[in-house]
C-alpha positions in Angstrom: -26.4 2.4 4.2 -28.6 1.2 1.4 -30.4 -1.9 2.0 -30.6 -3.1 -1.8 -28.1 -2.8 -4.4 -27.7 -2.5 -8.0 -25.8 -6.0 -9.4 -24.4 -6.3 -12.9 -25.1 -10.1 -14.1 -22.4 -10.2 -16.3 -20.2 -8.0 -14.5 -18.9 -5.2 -16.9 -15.2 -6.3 -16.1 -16.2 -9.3 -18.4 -18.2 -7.3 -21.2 -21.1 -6.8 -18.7 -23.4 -3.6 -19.9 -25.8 -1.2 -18.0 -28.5 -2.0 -19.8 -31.9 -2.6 -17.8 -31.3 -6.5 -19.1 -28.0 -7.0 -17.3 -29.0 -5.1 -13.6 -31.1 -6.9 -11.0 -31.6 -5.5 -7.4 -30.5 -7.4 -4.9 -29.9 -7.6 -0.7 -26.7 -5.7 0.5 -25.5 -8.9 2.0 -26.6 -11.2 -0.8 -24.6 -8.7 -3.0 -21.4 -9.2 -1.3 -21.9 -12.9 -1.1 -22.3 -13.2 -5.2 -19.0 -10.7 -5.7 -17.0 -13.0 -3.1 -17.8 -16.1 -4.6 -16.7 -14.8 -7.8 -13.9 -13.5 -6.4 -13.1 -17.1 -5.3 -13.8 -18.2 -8.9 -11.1 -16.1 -10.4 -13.3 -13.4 -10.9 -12.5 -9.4 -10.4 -10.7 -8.2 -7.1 -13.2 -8.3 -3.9 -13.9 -5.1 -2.3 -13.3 -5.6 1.5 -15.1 -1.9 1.8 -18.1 -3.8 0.5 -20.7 -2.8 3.5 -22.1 -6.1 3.4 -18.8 -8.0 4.0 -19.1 -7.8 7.8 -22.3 -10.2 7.6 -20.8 -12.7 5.3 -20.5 -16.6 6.8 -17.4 -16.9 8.7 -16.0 -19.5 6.0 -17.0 -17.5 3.4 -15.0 -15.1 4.9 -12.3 -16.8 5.4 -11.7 -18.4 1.9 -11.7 -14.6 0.8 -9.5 -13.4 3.0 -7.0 -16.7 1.9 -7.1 -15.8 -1.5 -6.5 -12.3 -1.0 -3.9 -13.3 0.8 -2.0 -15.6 -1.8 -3.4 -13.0 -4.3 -1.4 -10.1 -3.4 1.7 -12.8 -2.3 1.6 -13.6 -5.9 1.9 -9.8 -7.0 4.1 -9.1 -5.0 6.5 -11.7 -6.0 5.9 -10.3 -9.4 6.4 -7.0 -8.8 10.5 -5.4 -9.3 10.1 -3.4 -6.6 13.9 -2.8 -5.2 14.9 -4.0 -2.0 11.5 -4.6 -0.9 12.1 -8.0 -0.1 15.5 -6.9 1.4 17.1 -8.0 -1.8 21.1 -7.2 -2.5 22.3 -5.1 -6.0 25.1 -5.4 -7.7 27.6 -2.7 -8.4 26.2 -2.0 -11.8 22.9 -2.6 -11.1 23.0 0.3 -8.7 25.1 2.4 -11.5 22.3 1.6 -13.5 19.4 2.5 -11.2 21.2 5.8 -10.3 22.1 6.8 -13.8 18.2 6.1 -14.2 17.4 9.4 -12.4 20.8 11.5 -12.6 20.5 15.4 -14.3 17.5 15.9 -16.7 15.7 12.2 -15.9 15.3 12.9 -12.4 11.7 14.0 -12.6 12.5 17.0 -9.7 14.9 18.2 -12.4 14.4 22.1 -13.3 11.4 22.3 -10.2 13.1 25.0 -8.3 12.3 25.3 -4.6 11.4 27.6 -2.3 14.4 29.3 -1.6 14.5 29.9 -5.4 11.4 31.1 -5.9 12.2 34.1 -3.3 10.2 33.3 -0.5 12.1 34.2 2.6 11.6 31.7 5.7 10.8 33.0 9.0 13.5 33.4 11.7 11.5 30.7 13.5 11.8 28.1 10.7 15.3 29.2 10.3 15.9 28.0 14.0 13.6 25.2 14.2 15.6 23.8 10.9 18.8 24.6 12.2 18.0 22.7 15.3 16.9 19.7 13.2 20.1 20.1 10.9 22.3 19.5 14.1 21.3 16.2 15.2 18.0 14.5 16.2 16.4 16.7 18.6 14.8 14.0 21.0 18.4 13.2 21.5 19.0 16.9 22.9 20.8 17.8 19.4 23.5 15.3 20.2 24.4 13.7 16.7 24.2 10.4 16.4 27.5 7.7 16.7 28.3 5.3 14.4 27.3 2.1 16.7 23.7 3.9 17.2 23.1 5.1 13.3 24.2 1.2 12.1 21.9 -0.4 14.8 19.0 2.2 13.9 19.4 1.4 9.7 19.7 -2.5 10.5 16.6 -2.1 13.0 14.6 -0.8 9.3 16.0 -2.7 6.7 13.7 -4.8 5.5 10.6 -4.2 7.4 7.6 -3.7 5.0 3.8 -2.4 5.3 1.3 -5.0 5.6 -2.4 -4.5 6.4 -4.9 -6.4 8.0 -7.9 -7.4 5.3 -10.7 -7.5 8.4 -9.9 -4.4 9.6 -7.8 -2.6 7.7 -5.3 -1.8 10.4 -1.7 -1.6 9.0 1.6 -2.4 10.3 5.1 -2.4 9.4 7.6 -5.4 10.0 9.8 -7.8 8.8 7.6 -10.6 9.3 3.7 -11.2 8.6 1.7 -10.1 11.8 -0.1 -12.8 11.2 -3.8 -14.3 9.9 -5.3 -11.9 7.7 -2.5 -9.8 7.3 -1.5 -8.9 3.4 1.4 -7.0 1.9 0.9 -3.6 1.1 0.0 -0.2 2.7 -3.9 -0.2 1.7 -6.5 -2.5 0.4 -7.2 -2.1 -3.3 -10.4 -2.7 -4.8 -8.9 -4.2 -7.9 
């Protein structure tokens, strides 16, 4: 890891340039200190790869980690992501939404696969997928009944990703994990 690093003044999200006027070299930590704090001031997304984010104060820390928090709450309100929050559709908005990507606007439309392109399967995928085609096989091929496929799809619906800005761990449930948890599947860096 490099002990100093290159620091835009005016960082070029905000018209900042890489001219020799504009760069200054600077401590690892100090660096992740000045991009928190103007992360905290409405400035450009902080990166939690940032190697110098582990040494950061512990309140420092934690107002970032807040932020991020309400940050990516916010966009995620915003977002029209279907049923992500376990919403319900209407009749027509699911005509809608399937007429969306029916025939030619599907974008897997005219992609043949391999079957069509003439690429015989082995007799052991054949088996192994015939297997899978008759029922789960941890359950010894025994489809599965109505009571257990309901309970199974109501288990799932409506359990999201979230992921842990500290550590980056991720989970997926219906409710927040807790502290330092954020929606989403990965931190982004912007």
């Amino acid at each position: 890891m490099k002990e100093t690093h290159i620091h835009h003044v005016i960082p070029r999200s905000r018209g900042g340039s890489n001219d020799l006027k504009n760069l200054v070299k600077i401590n690892f930590i100090e660096h992740a200190k000045l991009h928190a704090e103007d992360f905290l001031k409405d400035g450009p997304w902080f990166d939690f790869r940032n190697p110098g984010w582990q040494f950061l104060e512990a309140n420092l820390k934690k107002e970032v980690l807040e932020k991020a928090s309400e940050v990516r709450r916010q966009r995620n309100l915003q977002r029209e992501i279907p049923c992500a929050t376990g919403c319900k559709h209407s009749e027509e908005s699911k005509k809608k939404r399937s007429e969306a990507v029916s025939g030619e606007k599907n974008p897997m439309w005219g992609i043949p696969n391999q079957h069509r392109l003439g690429i015989p399967l082995t007799e052991n995928t054949k088996a192994l997928l015939s297997r899978l085609h008759k029922g789960n096989q941890h359950r010894s091929g025994k489809p599965w009944s109505k009571e257990e496929r309901e309970h199974h799809l109501e288990e799932r619906l409506g359990k999201v990703w979230w992921v842990n800005t500290d550590t980056g761990q991720t989970s997926k449930s219906k409710t927040c994990p807790g502290p330092y948890w954020i929606r989403g599947r990965k931190l982004l860096s912007n």
